[in-house]
FITI-757187 format. One record per residue (C-alpha): x, y, z. Coordinates in steps of 0.001 Angstrom, whole numbers, plus 500000, padded with zeros to 6 digits. Each point is the difference from the previous one (the first is absolute). Example, Ala and Ser with C-alpha at 12.3 -4.5 7.8 and 13.67 -1.06 7.14 Angstrom:
2
512300495500507800
501370503440499340
# end
This chain:
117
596176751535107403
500509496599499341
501356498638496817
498042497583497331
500858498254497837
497666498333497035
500960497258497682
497792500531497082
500445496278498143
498738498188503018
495946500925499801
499673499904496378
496031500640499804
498589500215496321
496690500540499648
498217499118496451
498818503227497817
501802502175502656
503405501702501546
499938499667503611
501891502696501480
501695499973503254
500669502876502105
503507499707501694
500794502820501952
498793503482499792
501292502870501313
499650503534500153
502364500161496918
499903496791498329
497704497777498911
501021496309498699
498131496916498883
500084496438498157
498070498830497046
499066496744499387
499334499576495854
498196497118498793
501202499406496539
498966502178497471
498468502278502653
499999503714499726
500794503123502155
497471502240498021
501715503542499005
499813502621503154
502411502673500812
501308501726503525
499448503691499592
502257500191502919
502486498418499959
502561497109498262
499513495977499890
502435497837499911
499722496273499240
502072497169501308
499343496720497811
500870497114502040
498501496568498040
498477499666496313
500328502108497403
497489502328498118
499824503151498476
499861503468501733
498163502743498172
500813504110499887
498202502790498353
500714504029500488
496696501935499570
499337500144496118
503560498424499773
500706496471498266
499571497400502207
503115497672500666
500278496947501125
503116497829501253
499958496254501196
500987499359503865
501014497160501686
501454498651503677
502767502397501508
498244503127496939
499285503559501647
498008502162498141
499107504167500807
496410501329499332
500692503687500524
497431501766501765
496736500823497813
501259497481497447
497094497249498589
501244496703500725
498839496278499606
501453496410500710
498949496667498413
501147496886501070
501905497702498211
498618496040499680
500978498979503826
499282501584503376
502217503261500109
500639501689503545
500843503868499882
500692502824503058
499421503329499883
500928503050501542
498326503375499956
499856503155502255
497184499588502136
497358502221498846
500914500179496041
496311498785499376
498854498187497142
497620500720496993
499123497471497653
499607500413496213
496509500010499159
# end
């Protein structure tokens, strides 16, 4: 196996009226990518019946969004260096802030995803 490494500042690539994603590794396990926000872009709710997301902020700020099913929804702002838990089958949304934001994730690979309708 060899090793990688990926330094997720150096290809910054925002795309108007969109959040490119960018697959970094996947494995049978794990599943991780990077999110490049425009600002004031949105990661529309979804949910991973599977499995649990976690989000690495790494540049802007914004606001990340959580809602149980029929619960209140919550809402806490994030930054660089914030880490933030969407427990499996939890709704969950981001919105960027008013500069480009940069965000990793991490999920088990195969948690799926279903989008609020």
């Amino acid at each position: 196996m060899a090793l990688k490494v990926h330094n997720l500042l150096d290809s910054i690539n925002v795309t108007p009226g969109s959040v490119p994603k960018i697959n970094l590794l996947m494995t049978d396990d794990l599943a991780s990518d990077v999110y490049y926000f425009e600002a004031n872009s949105v990661l529309d709710w979804h949910r991973h019946p599977n499995g649990d997301q976690v989000f690495y902020f790494m540049q802007g700020e914004g606001t990340f969004y959580l809602q149980e099913e029929g619960g209140a929804e919550e809402s806490v702002a994030v930054k660089a260096g914030s880490v933030v838990l969407a427990p499996k089958g939890t709704w969950h949304k981001v919105v960027a802030g008013n500069a480009t934001m940069v965000a990793a994730q991490a999920t088990k690979a195969g948690a799926g995803m279903e989008q609020r309708g």
